[in-house]
C-alpha positions in Angstrom: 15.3 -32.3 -43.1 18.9 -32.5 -42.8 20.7 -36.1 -41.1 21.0 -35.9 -37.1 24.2 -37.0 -37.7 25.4 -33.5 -40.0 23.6 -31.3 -37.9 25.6 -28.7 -37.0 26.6 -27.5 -32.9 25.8 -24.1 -32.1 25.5 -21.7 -29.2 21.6 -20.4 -28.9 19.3 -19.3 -26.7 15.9 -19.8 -26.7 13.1 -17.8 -25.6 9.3 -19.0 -24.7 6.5 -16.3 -25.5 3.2 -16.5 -24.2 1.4 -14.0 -25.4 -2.4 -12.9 -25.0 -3.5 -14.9 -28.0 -0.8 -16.7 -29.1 2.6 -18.7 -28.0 5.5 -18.4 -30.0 9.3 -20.5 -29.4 12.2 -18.5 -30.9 15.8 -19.7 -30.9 18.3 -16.3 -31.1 22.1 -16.3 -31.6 24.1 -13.6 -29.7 23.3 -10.7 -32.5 19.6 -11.8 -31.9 19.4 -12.9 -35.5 16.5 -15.3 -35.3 17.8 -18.7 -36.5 14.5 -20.9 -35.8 11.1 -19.9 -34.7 7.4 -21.3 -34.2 3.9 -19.7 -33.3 0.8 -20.6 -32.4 -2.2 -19.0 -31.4 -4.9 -20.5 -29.2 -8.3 -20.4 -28.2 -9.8 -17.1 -26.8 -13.3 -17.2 -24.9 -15.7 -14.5 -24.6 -18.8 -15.9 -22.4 -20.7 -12.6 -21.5 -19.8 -9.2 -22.4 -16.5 -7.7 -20.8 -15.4 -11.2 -20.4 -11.9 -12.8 -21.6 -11.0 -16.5 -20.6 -8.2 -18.8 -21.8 -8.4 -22.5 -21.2 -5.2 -23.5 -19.0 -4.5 -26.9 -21.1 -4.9 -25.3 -24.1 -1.8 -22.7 -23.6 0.5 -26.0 -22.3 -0.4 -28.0 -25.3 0.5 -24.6 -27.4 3.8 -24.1 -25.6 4.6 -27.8 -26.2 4.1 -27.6 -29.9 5.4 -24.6 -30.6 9.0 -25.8 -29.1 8.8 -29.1 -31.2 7.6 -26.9 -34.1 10.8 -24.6 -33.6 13.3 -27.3 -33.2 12.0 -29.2 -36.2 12.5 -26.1 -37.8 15.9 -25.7 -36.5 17.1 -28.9 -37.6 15.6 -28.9 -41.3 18.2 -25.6 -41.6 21.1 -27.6 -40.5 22.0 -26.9 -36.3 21.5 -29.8 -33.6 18.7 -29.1 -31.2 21.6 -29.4 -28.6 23.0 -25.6 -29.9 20.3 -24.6 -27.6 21.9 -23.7 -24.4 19.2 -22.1 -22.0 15.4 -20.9 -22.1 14.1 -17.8 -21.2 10.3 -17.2 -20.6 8.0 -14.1 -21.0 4.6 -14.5 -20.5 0.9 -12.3 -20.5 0.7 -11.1 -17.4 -1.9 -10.5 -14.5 -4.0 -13.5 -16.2 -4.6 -15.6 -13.3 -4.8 -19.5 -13.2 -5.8 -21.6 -10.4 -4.9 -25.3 -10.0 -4.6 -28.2 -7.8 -1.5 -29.5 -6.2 -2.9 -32.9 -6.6 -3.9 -33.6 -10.1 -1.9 -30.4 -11.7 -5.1 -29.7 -13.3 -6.5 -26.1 -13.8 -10.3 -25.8 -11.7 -11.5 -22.8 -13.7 -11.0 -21.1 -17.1 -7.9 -18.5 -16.9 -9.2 -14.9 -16.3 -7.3 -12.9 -18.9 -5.6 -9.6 -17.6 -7.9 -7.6 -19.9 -11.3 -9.0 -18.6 -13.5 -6.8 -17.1 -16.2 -9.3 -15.0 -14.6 -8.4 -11.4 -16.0 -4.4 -10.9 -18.2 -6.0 -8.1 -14.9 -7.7 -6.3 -13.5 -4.4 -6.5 -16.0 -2.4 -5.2 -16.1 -4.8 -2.8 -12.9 -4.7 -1.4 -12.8 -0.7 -1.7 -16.1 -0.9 0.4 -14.3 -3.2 2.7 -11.3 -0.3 3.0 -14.2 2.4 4.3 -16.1 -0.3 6.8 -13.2 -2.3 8.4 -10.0 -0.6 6.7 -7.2 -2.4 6.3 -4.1 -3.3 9.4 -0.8 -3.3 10.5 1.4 -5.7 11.7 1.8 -3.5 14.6 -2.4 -3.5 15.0 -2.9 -0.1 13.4 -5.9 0.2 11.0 -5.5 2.2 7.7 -9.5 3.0 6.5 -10.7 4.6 3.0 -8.3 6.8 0.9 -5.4 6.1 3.7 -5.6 2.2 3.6 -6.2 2.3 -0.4 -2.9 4.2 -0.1 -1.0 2.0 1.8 -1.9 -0.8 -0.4 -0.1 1.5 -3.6 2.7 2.3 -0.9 3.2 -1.6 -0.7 2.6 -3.1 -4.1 2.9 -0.2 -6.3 -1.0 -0.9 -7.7 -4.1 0.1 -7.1 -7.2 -1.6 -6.5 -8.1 -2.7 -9.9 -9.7 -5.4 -12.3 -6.5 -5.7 -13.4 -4.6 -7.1 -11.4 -4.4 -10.9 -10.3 -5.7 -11.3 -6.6 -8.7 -9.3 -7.2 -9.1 -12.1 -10.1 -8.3 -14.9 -7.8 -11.0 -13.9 -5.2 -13.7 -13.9 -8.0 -12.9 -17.5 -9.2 -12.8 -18.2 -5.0 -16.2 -16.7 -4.9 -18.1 -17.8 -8.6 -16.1 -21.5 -8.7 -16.7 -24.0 -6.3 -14.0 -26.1 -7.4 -11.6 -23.1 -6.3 -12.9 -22.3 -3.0 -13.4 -26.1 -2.1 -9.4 -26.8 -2.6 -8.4 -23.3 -1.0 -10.4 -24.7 2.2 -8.4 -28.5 1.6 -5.0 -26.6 0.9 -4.9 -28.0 -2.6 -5.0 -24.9 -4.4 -2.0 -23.3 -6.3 -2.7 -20.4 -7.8 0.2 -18.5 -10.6 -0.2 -16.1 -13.2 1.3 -17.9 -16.5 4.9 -18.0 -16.4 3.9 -20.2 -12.9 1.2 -22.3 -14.6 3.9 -22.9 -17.9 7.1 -24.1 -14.9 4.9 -25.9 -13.2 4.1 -28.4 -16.6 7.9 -27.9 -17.9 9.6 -28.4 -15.0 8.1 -31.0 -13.1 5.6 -29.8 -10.2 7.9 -27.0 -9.0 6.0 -23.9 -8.3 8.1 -20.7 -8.6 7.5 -17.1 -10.2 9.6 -13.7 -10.5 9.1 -10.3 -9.4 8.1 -8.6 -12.2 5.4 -11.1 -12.6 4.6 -11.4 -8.9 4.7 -7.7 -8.4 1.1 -7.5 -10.8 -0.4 -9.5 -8.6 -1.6 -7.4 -5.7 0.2 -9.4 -2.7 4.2 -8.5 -3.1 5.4 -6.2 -1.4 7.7 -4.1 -3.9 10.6 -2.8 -1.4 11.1 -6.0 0.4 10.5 -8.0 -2.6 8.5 -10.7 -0.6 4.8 -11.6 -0.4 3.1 -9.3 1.8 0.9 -10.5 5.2 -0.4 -7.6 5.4 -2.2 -7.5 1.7 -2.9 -11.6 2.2 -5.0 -10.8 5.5 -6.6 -8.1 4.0 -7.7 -10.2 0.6 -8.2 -13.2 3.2 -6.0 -15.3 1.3 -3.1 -17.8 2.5 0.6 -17.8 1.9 0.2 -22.1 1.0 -1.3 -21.0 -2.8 1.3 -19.2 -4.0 4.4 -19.6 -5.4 8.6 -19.6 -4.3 9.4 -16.0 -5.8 13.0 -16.4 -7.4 15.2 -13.7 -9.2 13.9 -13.0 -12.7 17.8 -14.4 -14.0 18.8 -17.4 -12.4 18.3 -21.4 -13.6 15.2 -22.4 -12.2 15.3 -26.4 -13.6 15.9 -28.2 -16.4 13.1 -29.4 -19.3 11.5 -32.4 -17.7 10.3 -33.3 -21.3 9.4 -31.8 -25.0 12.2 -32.3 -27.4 14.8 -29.7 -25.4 14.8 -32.1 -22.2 16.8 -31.4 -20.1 17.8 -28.0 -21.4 17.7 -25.1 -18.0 15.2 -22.6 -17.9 17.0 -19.7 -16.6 15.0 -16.8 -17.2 11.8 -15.1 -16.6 10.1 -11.9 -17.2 6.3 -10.5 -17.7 6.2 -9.6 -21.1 6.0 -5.5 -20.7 9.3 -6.1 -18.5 11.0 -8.5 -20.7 10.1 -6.1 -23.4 11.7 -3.4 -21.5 15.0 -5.8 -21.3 14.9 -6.8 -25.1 15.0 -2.8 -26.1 18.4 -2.8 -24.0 16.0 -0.3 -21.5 18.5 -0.8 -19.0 19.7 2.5 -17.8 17.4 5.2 -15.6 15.5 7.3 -17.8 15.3 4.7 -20.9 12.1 4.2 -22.1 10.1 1.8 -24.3 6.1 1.0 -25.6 5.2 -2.4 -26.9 2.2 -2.0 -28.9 0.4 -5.6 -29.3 -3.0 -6.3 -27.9 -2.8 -3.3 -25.4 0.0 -1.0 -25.6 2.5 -0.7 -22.4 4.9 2.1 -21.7 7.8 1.2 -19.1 10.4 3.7 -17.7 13.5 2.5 -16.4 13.8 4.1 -12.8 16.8 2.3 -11.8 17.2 0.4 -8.2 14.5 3.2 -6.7 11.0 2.6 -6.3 9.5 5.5 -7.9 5.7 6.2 -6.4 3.5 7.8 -9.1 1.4 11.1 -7.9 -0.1 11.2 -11.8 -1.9 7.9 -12.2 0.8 5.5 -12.9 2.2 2.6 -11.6 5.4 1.4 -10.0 6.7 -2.1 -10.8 9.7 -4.3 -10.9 11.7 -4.6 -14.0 13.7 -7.4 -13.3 15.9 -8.4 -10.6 19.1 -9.8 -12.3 20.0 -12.3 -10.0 19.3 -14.0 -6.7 21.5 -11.9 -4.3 21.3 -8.8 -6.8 19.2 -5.9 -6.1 16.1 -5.1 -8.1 15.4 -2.4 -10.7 12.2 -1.1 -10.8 10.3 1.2 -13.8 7.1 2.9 -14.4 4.2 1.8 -16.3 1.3 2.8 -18.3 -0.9 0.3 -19.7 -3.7 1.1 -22.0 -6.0 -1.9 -22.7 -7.4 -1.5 -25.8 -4.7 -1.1 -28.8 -3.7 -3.6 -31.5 -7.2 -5.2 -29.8 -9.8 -2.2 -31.7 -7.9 -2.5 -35.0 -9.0 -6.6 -34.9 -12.5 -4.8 -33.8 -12.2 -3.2 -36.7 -11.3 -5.9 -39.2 -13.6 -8.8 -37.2 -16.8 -7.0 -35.8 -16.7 -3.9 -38.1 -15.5 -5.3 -41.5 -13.9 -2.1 -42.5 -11.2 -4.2 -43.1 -9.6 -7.5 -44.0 -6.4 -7.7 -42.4 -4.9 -5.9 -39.7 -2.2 -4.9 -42.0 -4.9 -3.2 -43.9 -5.8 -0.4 -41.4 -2.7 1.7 -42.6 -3.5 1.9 -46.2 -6.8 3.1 -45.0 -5.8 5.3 -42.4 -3.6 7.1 -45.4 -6.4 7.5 -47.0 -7.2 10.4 -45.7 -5.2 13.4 -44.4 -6.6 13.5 -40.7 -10.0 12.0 -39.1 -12.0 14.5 -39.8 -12.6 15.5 -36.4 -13.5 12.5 -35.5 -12.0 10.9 -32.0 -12.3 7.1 -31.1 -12.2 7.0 -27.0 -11.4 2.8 -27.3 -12.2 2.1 -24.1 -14.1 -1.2 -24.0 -13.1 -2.2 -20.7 -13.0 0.7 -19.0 -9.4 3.0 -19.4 -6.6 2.0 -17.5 -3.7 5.1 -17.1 -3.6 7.4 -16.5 -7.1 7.7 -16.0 -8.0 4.5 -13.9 -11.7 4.6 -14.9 -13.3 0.8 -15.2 -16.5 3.1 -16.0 -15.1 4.3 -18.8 -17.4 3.5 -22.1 -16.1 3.0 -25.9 -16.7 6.5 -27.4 -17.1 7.6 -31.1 -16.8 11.3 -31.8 -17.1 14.2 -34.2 -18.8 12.0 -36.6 -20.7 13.6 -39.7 -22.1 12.5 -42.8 -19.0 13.2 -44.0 -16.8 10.8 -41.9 -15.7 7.7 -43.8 -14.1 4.5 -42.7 -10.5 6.1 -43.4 -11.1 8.6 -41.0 -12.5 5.7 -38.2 -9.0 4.2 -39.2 -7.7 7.1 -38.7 -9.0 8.0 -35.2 -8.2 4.3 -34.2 -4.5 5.0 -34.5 -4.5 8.4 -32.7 -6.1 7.1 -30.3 -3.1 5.2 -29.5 -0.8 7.9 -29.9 -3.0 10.0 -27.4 -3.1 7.5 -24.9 0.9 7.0 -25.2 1.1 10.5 -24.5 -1.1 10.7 -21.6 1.2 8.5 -20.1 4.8 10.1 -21.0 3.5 13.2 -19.7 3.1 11.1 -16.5 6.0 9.6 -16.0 8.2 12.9 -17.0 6.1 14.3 -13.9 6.6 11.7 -11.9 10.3 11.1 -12.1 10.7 15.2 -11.9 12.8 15.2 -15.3 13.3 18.3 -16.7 13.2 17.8 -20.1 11.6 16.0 -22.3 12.5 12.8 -23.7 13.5 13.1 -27.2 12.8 9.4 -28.2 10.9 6.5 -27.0 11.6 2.7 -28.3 8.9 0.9 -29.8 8.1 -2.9 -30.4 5.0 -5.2 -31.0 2.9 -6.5 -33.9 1.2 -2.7 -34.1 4.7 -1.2 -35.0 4.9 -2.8 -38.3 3.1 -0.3 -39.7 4.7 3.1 -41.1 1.8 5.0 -40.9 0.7 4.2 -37.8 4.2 5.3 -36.4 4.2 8.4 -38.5 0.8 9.2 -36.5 2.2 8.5 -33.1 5.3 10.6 -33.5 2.8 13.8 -35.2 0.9 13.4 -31.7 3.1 12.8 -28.9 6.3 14.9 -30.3 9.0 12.7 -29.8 11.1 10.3 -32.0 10.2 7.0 -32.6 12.5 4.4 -32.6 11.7 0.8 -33.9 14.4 -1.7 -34.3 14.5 -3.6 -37.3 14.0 -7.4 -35.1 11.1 -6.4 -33.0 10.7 -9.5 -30.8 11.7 -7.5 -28.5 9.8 -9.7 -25.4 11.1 -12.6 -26.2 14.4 -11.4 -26.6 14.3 -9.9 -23.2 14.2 -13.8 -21.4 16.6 -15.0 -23.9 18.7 -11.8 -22.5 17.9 -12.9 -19.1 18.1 -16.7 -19.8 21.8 -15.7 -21.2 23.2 -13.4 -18.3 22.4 -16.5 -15.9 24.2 -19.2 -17.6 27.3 -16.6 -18.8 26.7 -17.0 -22.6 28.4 -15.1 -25.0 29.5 -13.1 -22.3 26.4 -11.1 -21.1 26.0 -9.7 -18.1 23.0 -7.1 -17.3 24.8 -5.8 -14.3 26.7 -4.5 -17.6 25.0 -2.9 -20.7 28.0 -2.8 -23.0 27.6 -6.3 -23.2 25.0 -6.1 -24.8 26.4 -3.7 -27.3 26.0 -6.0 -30.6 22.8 -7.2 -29.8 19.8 -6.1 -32.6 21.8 -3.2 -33.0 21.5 -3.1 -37.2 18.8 -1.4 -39.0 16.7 1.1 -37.0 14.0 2.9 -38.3 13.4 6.5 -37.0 10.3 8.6 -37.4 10.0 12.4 -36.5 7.0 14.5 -36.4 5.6 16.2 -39.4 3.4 18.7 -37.9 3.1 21.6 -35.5 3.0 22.7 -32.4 -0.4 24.6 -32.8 -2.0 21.4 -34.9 -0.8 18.6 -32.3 -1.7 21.0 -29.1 -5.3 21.3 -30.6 -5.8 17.5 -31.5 -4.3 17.1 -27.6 -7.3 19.5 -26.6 -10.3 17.4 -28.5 -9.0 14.0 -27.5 -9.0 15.3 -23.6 -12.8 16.7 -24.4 -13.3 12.9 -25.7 -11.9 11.5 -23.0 -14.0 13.3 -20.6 -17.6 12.3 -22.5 -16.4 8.5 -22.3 -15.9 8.2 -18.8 -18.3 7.1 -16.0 -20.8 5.8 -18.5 -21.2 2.3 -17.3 -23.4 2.6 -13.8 -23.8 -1.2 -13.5 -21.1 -2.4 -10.6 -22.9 -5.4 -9.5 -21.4 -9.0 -10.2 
């Protein structure tokens, strides 16, 4: 390691990633060249089938290793840990953690946002909508598919596993510990980026929009938390956290080996992704393709409200007194996720990195379709009943054609949703390209596959930590470095702007509209299967 005393004095920013199974710290300079980074994954639990827990510790212990592993690694190549001006963060989102005020101690395993254990809560609360509906402030009562309405005329979601209150009321109802400091006004409850600033920064409890708008309880026009969503999930204002601007210095490090250092930015990851690919302008798109894959589409400072099964969200709000800008979403749960199904329940393969070379192995599936819906499908489809499907298979089908079916069913799925959103924001024409990030787009085959089946260009930039590069772009605008502003694209002009990577489709109309035609029969046979709703 180089002497403290030659270290050189730089201007970096650096960006905190918690991911769904790991953490990673990554210091960028203003081209988003990465100059240090560290990773780590963590712990994932699986108790009962359909279940997905992190341990709350576990992810603050990973955060505060991987920034001591990064600034070790930033001094051994010669810059001072003081280059490092600001933090962004970008975190999983929906996963729901639920503390005490007290102690600062988590009372319950993390629900992750893929877990599938609250169908009962949701039926639940969708029975609750047809007996006692769902009121006003002004006293009038919204019942069955109106109230379920207003509730994706308020938040932009629908009533859903997914999302974080529906989590929070199971751990109320299945935790003691939960419900007993709700009734003693001890509980805090956060989705990650919450739980991470409340350790860094010294017992303050805060969160953003794009995060808080996943939860179920903000309301998306007046950016604020909404009474009448509370009532109706009979929960109290006391658990949750001050919502802030997604771009704005929060604190300063209480501790690790940046104290001291502001945290001035904070994004979920699907938004900060959205950020990092410079999706800044209505109509820009982009899909980050990691566990689950996530499509956003920039709609500008207008809440768009999807007819076609998607879901409207807030990007980012750029500052405290700035307005928002909102996007659409598809999320599909299952993505990088089945090819490590493949590689650790299957054994088809050895490394992830593997599943191209074997997907090439063959010219198409063989008619085979892989409907990966192990925890139900999420949009456009919005079907928690929804069953893991394997299709078309013969004695003929081999494990290059599974491989192969794996990675169209991504492509399908990210074309389910595009054809969504074009719907939904009434364009015209069809988008000729869509920007692509996450561990999944590594692979040239697999991107080959997804431009053959959806018909656009795929872009992927040659730096393709594109999340965490959204907070550092956030983190960055807030404390004025190197100039950037996101009130102003252009100023982000030279950032990862070297060494794209396009890929156009090699097949026809005729071939991709009849692959389109069998995966919508596949789709069809995999949903509805599971009939067991109880908790």
């Amino acid at each position: 390691m180089s002497s403290k005393t030659s270290l050189k004095k730089g201007e970096f920013i650096g960006a905190l990633d918690c991911g769904t199974t790991s953490t990673r710290f990554i210091i960028f300079d203003e081209y988003a060249s990465i100059i240090a980074q560290h990773q780590l994954e963590f712990p994932q639990y699986y108790p009962h089938p359909g279940w997905h827990e992190h341990n709350p510790e576990e992810i603050i212990e990973s955060v505060r290793a991987c920034i001591s592993g990064a600034v070790q690694n930033l001094e051994s190549v010669g810059w001072d840990k003081e280059s490092v001006k600001a933090i962004g963060i970008t975190n999983q989102r929906e996963t729901t953690v639920a503390w005490d005020r007290n102690t600062g101690k988590s009372l319950c395993p993390a629900i992750v946002w893929d877990d599938g254990r609250t169908k009962g809560t949701v039926a639940h609360y969708l029975s609750k909508l047809g007996s006692e509906g769902i009121r006003l402030p002004d006293g009038e009562v919204k019942k069955g598919k109106e109230g379920h309405n207003l509730i994706k005329s308020i938040s932009g979601l629908p009533i859903s596993t997914y999302f974080s209150a529906i989590k929070l009321r199971w751990m109320m109802h299945h935790h003691p510990p939960v419900q007993e400091a709700y009734d003693n006004d001890t509980l805090l409850f956060g989705t990650v980026d919450s739980w991470i600033c409340y350790h860094l920064l010294g017992s303050v409890h805060l969160t953003d929009p794009s995060n808080a708008s996943r939860t179920l309880l903000l309301d998306l026009e007046k950016l604020e938390w909404s009474k009448t969503l509370l009532d109706f999930f009979d929960l109290k204002s006391s658990i949750l956290p001050k919502l802030l601007s997604s771009s704005e210095v929060y604190g300063e490090m209480k501790d690790t080996e940046l104290k001291g250092v502001k945290v001035a930015g904070i994004a979920g990851d699907q938004q900060a992704a959205l950020v990092g690919n410079k999706c800044l302008t209505t109509g820009e798109a982009k899909c980050t393709y990691g566990t689950g894959a996530f499509l956003l589409f920039c709609t500008g400072n207008k809440v768009v409200r999807s007819t076609h099964g998607l879901l409207s969200t807030v990007a980012y709000r750029p500052g405290p007194n700035l307005p928002p800008v909102y996007a659409l979403e598809g999320s599909i749960a299952v993505a990088g996720s089945a090819i490590k199904w493949l590689r650790d329940q299957m054994k088809m393969i050895e490394s992830t990195s593997q599943i191209n070379d074997l997907a090439a192995s063959v010219e198409d599936t063989g008619g085979v379709y892989f409907v990966t819906a192990f925890s139900g499908l999420l949009a456009p489809y919005w079907d928690p009943t929804a069953a893991g499907l394997l299709i078309g298979l013969s004695s003929y089908t081999t494990p290059g054609h599974i491989a192969r079916a794996t990675l169209e069913a991504n492509a399908f799925q990210t074309r389910a949703i595009l054809e969504s959103m074009h719907k939904d924001a009434k364009h015209e024409t069809k988008a000729n390209e869509l920007k692509v990030d996450g561990g999944m787009t590594n692979g040239d085959v697999a991107m080959q596959i997804l431009a053959d089946n959806i018909g656009v260009d795929i872009l992927r930039p040659e730096m393709r930590e594109s999340t965490a590069l959204g907070s550092a772009l956030l983190a960055g605008s807030a404390v004025g470095l190197y100039g950037w502003d996101l009130s102003k694209p252009n100023t982000f002009a030279r950032v990862n702007a070297a060494g794209n990577s396009t890929f156009k489709s090699s097949i026809n109309d005729d071939t991709r509209g009849e692959r389109w035609r069998m995966w919508q029969r596949a789709i069809e046979r995999a949903k509805g299967w599971d009939e067991d709703e109880a908790e």
